[in-house]
C-alpha positions, 0 to 999 in steps of 0.5 A: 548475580547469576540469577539477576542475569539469567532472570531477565533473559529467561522472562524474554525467552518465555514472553517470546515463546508465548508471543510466537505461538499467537502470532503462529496462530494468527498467521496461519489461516492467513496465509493459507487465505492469501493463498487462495485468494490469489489462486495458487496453491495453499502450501505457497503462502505456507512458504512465503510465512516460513520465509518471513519469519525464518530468514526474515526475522533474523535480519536486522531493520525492524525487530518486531514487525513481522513478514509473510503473505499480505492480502493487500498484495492478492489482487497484484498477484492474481492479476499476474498469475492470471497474465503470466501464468503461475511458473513467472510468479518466481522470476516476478517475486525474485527480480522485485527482491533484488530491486529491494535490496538494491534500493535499501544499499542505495539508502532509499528505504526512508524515501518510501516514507515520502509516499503521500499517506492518501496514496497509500491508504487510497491504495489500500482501500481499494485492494479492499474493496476488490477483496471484499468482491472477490471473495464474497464469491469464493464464500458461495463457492462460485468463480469470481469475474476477473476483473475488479469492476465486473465483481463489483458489478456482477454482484446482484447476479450473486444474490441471484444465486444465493436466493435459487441455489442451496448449495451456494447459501450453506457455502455462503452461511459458512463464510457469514459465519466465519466472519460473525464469529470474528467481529464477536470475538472481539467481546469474548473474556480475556482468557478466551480471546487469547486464541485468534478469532481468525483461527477460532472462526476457520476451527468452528467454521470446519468443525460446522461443516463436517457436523451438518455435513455441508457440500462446500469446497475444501482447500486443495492440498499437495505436498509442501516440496511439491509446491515449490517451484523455482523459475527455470530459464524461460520463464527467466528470460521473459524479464525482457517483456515491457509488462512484466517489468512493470509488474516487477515494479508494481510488486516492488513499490507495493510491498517496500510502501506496505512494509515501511509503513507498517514498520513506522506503525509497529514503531508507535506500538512500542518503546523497543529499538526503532525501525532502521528503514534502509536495512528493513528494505534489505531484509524485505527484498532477501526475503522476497529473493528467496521467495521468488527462487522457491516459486513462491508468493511475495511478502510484506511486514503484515500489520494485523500478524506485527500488532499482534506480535507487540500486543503479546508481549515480545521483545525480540526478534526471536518470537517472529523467528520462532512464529515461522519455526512453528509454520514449517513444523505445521506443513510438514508435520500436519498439512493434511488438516488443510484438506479439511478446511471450507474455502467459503470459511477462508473466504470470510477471513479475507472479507474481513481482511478486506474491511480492516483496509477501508479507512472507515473511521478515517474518511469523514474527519479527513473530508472535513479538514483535508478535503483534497487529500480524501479525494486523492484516496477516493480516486486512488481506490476507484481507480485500482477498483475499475482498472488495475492495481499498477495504474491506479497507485499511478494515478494517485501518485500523479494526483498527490504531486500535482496537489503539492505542486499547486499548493506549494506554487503560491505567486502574487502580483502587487501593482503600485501605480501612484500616477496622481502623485507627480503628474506634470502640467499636462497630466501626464505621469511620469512616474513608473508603475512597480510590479512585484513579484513574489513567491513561487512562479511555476506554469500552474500560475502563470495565466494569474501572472500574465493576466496582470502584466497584459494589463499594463499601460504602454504609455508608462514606466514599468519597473517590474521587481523580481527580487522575492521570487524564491523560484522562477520556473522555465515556463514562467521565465520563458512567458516573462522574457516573451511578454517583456520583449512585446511590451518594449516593441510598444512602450514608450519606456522600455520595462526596468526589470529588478533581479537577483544577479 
């Protein structure tokens, strides 16, 4: 009997060891990425992984999906960093953890599923596209424009210099290569592939720079304590500025959506426990506190780090626990093998990255069957790409409830004017005209309603029949009562009109 019960425990604790050694792998050259690309220092993103998978993993919602840094939140942050300054990213990340925790309390985790998936994905590809522009800079070695639009745009002044500058075409060839290695990897046998071919490609990649001797720039590295920086009471204090809270809010919708999502993902990938989605929120927003009080960088459950999780085998929570064990014992143990990595070779992961978030495969069925649906996620994406992340989600949101709105506001309007059937002798009917109105009458159809009332004879009986109105708005009841009260001033008859009590 002992060996039946030990045998299963001890076959999980070995597929969960296993499993958070590939996950580590897989995490780490992201979270030193995300760091980069969101411009604060590379032991940052270290923090926020340690996080995830220490005091993250251990909290109940989802037991396998694992949290750290996302790169689909490196726009939203460099555009705070670059606004509020680094020292405001805490009091930013921590006032979000505790709006978190305060909406899984209130039971609002499973609303996020509510969120049209177009939005999201729309969301999502832009913050592709504005990775992808971004740090096909950052494989030259060149500054990047600021703002999403000025990278798009700015990009044939970077062929330009890729064609007259040497040193910005090796830091290029680097991060082609980076990237190269990543899609091949993929075809490698089996027994190879289980190294990451994010990690195979950042390794080969340093390892090509230091052979050739190459003059690329090199992630800067500090002390892990150095880095951490916890948000004093100024930078507390300027959680009273309008545009900070809306960041706040930006940093809290995202990340709750991006880990939701993910979690009903990573839910498909498995026949394990499912998702609770309101203590998942908590766990989120716990994790983000401590992040924000450790001046750190927010986190989300991370897709690509949680299939990996499922796809070695684990069946715990322990192996996301351990990924983030083995993620501290890196940064404190080796952070000087940091110091050694090329940027332009981080730079081509997240170029990557930034490819995985385009719903490519996606677009073309989505166009043919839901053609409004594509067209919220195509100006979603534009929007964040040529204003910012905050207000492109915005206007996506506006565009998917006023799709909804318009779809869901189905009214019609049956005229049954039977006069030749009881006319009397001198040709007049006395029969009334029936006007049925059924449906949903909302403002968005109420020039289609209007349009047939004004239609209407005076000389007649109308009976207008509202019975099968499943919904009359105040614009519409309001239009309703106005042209009623015009019609009698000129009728003969005034209007009958036939409705619920």
């Amino acid at each position: 009997m002992s060996a039946l019960t030990v045998s299963p425990f001890r076959r999980a604790l070995r597929t969960d060891l296993n499993s958070s050694l590939v996950v580590f792998l897989v995490a780490l050259p992201l979270c030193v990425g995300v760091a980069v690309a969101s411009g604060v220092p590379a032991e940052l993103g270290l923090v926020t992984g340690i996080v995830g998978g220490v005091v993250t993993g251990m909290l109940p919602g989802s037991s396998l999906q694992v949290s750290g840094p996302a790169a689909g939140l490196t726009v939203l942050v460099a555009e705070a960093v670059d606004t509020y300054g680094l020292p405001a990213l805490g009091v930013i990340v921590l006032a979000a953890g505790l709006l978190q925790l305060a909406l899984g309390a209130l039971k609002l985790g499973r609303w996020f599923r509510a969120i049209s998936i177009a939005v999201v994905e729309g969301m999502l590809a832009g913050i592709g596209l504005v990775i992808i522009a971004g740090q096909l800079y950052a494989m030259a070695d060149i500054k990047a424009p600021a703002s999403g639009l000025d990278k798009i745009t700015g990009l044939p002044g970077l062929l330009a210099d890729l064609a007259t500058s040497g040193t910005a075409a090796a830091a290029f060839g680097v991060g082609a290569g980076t990237i190269a290695v990543i899609v091949l990897w993929s075809r490698m046998p089996a027994r190879v592939r289980v190294v990451p071919g994010a990690l195979a490609a950042v390794v080969l990649a340093t390892a090509t720079t230091a052979l050739l001797g190459l003059s690329t720039d090199k992630v800067h590295v500090e002390g892990l304590l150095g880095s951490i920086q916890p948000p004093g009471l100024d930078e507390v204090s300027r959680l009273g500025e309008v545009g900070l809270l809306g960041t706040v809010v930006a940093f809290t919708l995202i990340a709750s959506a991006e880990s939701l999502f993910s979690a009903a993902a990573v839910d498909r990938l498995h026949d394990g426990p499912r998702t609770d989605y309101d203590k998942e929120l908590m766990a989120q927003g716990a994790g983000n506190t401590l992040c924000g009080l450790l001046g750190a960088l927010p986190m989300t459950a991370v897709i690509v780090r949680s299939a990996a999780n499922v796809q070695a085998g684990a069946r715990t929570k322990a192996s996301r626990v351990l990924h983030g064990v083995w993620l501290l014992l890196f940064a404190a143990l080796l952070p000087d093998v940091l110091g050694v990595i090329p940027l332009a070779a981080l730079a081509g992961v997240l170029v990557h990255a930034g490819f995985k978030l385009l719903p490519v495969k996606q677009l073309g069925p989505l166009w043919r069957e839901h053609r409004g649906e594509a067209v919220i996620l195509g100006v979603t994406a534009l929007a964040i790409v040529t204003v910012n992340m905050f207000e492109g989600v915005l206007i996506g949101l506006v565009l998917a409830v006023a799709k909804s709105a318009w779809e869901t506001s189905h009214i019609h309007v049956t005229v049954d004017d039977r006069a030749d059937e009881d006319e009397d002798e001198d040709g007049d009917s006395h029969r009334p005209i029936r006007v049925v109105v059924t449906g949903n009458a909302t403002f968005l159809r109420l020039p289609k309603m209007l349009d047939t009332l004004e239609a209407l004879p005076t000389d007649r009986p109308v009976e207008l029949d509202l019975l099968g109105l499943r919904h009359l708005d105040h614009a519409c009841r309001t239009a309703l009562t106005t042209w009623t009260q015009r019609h009698n001033a000129k009728a003969t008859v005034p209007v009958r009109l036939i409705h619920a009590e």
